[in-house]
C-alpha positions in Angstrom: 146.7 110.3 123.8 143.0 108.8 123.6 141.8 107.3 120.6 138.3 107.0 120.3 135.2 106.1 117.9 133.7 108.4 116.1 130.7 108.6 112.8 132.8 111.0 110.8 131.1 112.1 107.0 133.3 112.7 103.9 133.3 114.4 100.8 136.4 114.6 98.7 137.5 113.0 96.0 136.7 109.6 97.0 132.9 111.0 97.1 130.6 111.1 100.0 131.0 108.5 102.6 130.5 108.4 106.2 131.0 105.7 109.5 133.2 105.0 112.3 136.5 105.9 112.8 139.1 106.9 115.8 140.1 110.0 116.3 141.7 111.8 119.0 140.6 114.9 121.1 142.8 117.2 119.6 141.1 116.4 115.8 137.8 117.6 117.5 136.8 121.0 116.3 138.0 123.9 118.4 136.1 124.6 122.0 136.6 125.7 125.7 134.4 122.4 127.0 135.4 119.0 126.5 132.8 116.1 127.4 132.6 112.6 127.4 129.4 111.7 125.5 126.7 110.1 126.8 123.7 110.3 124.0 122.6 111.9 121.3 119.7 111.4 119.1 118.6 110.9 115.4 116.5 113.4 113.7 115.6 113.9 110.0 118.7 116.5 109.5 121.1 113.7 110.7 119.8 111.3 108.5 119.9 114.0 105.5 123.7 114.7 106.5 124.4 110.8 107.1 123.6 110.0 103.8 124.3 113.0 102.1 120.8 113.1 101.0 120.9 117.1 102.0 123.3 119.7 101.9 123.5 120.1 105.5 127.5 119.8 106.1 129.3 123.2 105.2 132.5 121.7 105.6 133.8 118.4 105.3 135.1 116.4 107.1 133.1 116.6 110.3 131.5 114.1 112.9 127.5 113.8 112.6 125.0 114.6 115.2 123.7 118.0 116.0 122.7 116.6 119.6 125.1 115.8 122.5 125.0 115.5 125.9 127.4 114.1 128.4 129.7 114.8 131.3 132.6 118.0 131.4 135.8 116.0 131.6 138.0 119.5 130.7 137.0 123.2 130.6 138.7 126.1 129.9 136.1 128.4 131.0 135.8 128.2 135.0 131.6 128.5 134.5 131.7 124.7 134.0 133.8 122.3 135.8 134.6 118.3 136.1 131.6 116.2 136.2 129.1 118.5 135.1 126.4 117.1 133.2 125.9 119.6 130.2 124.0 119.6 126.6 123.7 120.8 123.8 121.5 121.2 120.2 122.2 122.8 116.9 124.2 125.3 117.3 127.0 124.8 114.4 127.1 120.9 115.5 127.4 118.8 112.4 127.2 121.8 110.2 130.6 123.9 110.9 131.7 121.6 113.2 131.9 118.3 114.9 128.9 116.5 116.3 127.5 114.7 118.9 128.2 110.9 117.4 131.3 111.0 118.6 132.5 109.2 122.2 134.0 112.6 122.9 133.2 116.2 121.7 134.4 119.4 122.3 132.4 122.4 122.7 131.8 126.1 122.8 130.8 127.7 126.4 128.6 129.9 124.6 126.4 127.5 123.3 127.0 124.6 126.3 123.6 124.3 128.4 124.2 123.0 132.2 121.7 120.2 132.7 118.7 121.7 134.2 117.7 120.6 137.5 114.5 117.9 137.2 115.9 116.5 133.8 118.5 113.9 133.1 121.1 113.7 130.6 118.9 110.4 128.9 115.7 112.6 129.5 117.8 115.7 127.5 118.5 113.9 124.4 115.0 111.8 123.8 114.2 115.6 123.5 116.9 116.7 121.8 116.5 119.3 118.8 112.8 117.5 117.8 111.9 118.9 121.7 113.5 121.4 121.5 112.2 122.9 118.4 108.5 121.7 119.3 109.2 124.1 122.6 110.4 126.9 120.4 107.5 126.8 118.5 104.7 127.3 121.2 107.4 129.9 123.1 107.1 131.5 119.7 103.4 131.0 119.6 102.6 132.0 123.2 104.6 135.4 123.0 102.5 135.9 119.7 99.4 135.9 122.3 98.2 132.2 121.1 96.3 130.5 124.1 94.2 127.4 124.3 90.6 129.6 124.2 91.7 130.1 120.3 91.3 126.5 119.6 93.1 123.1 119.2 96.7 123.6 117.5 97.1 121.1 114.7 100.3 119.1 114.4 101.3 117.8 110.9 103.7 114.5 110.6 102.5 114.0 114.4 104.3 110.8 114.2 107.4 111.9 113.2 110.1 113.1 116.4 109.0 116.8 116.2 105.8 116.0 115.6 105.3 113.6 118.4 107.0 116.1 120.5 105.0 118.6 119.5 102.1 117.0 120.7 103.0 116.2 124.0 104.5 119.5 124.8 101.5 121.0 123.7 99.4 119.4 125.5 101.3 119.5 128.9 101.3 123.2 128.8 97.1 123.1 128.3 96.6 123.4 124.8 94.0 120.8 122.7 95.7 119.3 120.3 94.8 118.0 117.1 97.2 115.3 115.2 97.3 115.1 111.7 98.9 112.6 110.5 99.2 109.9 107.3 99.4 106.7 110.2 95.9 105.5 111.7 97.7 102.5 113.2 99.0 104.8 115.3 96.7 106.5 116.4 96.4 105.2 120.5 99.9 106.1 120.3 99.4 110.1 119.4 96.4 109.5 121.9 99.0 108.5 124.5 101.3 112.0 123.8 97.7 113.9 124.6 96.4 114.2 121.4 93.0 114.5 121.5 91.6 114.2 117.8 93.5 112.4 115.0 92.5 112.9 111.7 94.0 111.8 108.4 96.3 114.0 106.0 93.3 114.7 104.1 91.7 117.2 106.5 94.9 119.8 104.8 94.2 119.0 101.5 92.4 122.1 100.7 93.8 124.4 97.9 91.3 126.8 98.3 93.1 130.3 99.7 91.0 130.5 103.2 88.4 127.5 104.8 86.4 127.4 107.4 88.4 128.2 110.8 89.0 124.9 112.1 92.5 125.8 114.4 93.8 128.1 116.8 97.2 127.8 115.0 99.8 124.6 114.9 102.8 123.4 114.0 103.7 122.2 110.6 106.9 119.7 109.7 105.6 119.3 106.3 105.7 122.4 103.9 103.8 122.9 100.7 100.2 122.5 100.0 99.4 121.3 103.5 101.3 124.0 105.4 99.2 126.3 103.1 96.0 124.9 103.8 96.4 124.7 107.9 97.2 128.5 107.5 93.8 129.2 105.3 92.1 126.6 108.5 93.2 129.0 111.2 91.3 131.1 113.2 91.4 134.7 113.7 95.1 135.8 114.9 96.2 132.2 115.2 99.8 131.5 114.8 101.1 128.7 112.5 104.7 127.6 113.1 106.7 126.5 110.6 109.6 123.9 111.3 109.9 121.5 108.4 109.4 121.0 105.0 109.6 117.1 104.7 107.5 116.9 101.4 108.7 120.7 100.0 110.3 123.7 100.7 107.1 125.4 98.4 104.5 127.1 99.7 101.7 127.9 97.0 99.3 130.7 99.6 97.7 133.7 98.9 98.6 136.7 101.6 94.0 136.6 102.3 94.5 134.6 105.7 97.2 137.5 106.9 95.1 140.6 105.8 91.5 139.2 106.5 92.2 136.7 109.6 95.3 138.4 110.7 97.1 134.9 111.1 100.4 135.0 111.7 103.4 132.5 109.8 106.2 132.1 112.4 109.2 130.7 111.3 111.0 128.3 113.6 114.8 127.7 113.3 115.9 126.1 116.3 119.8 126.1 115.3 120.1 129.4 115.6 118.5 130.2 118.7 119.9 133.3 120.8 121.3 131.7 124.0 118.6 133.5 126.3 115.7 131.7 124.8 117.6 128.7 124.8 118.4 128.7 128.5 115.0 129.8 128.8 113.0 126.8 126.6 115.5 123.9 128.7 114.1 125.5 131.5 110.4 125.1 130.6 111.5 121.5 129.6 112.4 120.3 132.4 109.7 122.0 134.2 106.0 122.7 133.1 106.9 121.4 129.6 108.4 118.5 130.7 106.3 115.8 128.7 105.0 112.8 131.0 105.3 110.4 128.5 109.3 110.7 127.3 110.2 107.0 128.2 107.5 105.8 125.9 108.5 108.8 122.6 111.8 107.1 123.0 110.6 103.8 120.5 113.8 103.1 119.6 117.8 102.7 121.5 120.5 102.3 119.1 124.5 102.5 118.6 126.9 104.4 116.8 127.5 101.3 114.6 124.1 100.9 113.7 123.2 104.5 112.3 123.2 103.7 108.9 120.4 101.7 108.3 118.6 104.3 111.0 119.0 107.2 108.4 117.9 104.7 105.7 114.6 103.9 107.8 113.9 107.4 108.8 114.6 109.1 105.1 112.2 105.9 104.0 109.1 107.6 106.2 109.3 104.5 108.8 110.2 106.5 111.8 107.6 106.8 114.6 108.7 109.2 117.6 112.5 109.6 119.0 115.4 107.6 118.6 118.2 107.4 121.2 121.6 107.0 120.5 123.5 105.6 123.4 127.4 106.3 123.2 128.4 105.4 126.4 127.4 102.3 128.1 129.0 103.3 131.7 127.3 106.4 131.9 124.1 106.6 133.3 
């Protein structure tokens, strides 16, 4: 029977802990599709669940890593077979059941995506959820009847994986895209993802209940007072998207921007996405979506051994665009 590594998190009564560990396939949580991993990724949810610095796990114990992609080594279900590169995001994984950080995982058909043709597995997880969920968010926007004429779409925590994704996405699809961000050292990097104004957090720091229409809309990671003051900055049946809340969950807003602007607060959660948009967003990503600049969003490789002190990092604010996890160093 194979034994292999994987980053599984407690909580009993020893406390929370989590890191590696063997395990064999038949410990992995119960699926029709069983892959060898490739990569995964690291967002902010990981981190929370790593750490148990959010209540992200509903049951314990369970391998991190709500991003996986690899190659079908066993399939129950004749739609996928051996060899096929596959992916997948959210989704239950590392929530109700085991994750991508993991040198094998086991799957559920329903929610397994066939690699889409133009995109490779490497490609597939430097987007992972964070591209994933910047996607959702204009799919969300566009069928709302957002378009660039509306103006630029603002982008809070642009640095940060969604937002950085965010931005590029946004931009590839022909939208002007404004960055707002608390970094101005990195601003020739947001330039580089198509950005094409960067201001500080300040320009959000209104707590007045409706501005001046600065925005055709955006996407906020943040929550709270800034969230609130992009949506009283947005123009006349704008969309805002809402995908984060990395400094609250609060949102202190009047309901004037809805009735007198007609704006419109779209909520974003990418882990629960019906399969039909989800086929439908990997399709746009590897296609007119597909951001030119994934190579340089990916500013950071890194192992299974050394998540840890990733979490610690990217809980500490000091994350800037995707990081890669690499599982497998024999697969491409």
């Amino acid at each position: 029977m194979t034994t292999f590594n994987a980053f599984r998190i407690h909580s009993d009564e020893q406390g929370y802990r989590a890191g590696l560990e063997p395990m064999t396939i038949d410990q992995l949580s119960p699926g029709e599709v069983v892959i060898r991993v490739a990569y995964s990724s690291v967002n902010y949810k990981d981190a929370l669940a790593g750490t148990g610095r959010g209540k992200i796990l509903r049951q314990f114990p369970l391998n991190g890593g709500i991003d996986v992609a690899g190659y079908v080594v066993a399939s129950s279900d004749p739609q996928f077979r051996e060899g096929d590169a596959v992916l997948c995001t959210g989704s239950g994984l590392s929530e109700t059941r085991d994750g991508g950080y993991a040198q094998f995982a086991r799957l559920q058909s329903e929610w397994t995506i066939r690699l889409p043709e133009g995109m490779t597995l490497r490609e597939a997880m430097i987007l992972g959820t964070a591209g994933f969920t910047a996607a959702l968010a204009l799919f969300r926007m566009i069928e709302n009847r957002q378009s660039p004429t509306m103006g630029p779409l603002a982008v809070t925590g642009a640095t940060g994986g969604v937002g950085s994704m965010a931005c590029a996405i946004f931009s590839q699809a022909g939208f002007d895209v404004c960055a707002i961000s608390g970094k101005p050292e990195q601003a020739d990097y947001l330039r580089s993802l198509g950005a094409t104004e960067i201001v500080g957090r300040e320009a959000l720091n209104t707590q007045r209940p409706m501005e001046s229409a600065r925005f055709g809309g955006g996407l906020d990671n943040v929550g709270g007072p800034m969230l609130a003051s992009l949506i009283a900055q947005t123009a006349h049946y704008g969309n805002v998207a809402s995908a984060g809340l990395a400094a609250t969950a609060d949102l202190p807003i009047t309901v004037m921007p809805f009735i007198i602007r007609g704006v419109s607060l779209l909520g974003v959660a990418s882990a629960g996405t019906a399969r039909d948009i989800r086929d439908a967003i990997w399709e746009r990503l590897a296609g007119p979506w597909k951001p030119r600049q994934l190579d340089a969003m990916c500013t950071q490789e890194v192992t299974l051994e050394t998540l840890p002190s990733v979490f610690e990092r990217m809980l500490a604010g000091g994350s800037l665009g995707r990081t890669l996890v690499r599982i497998d160093e024999s697969l491409p």
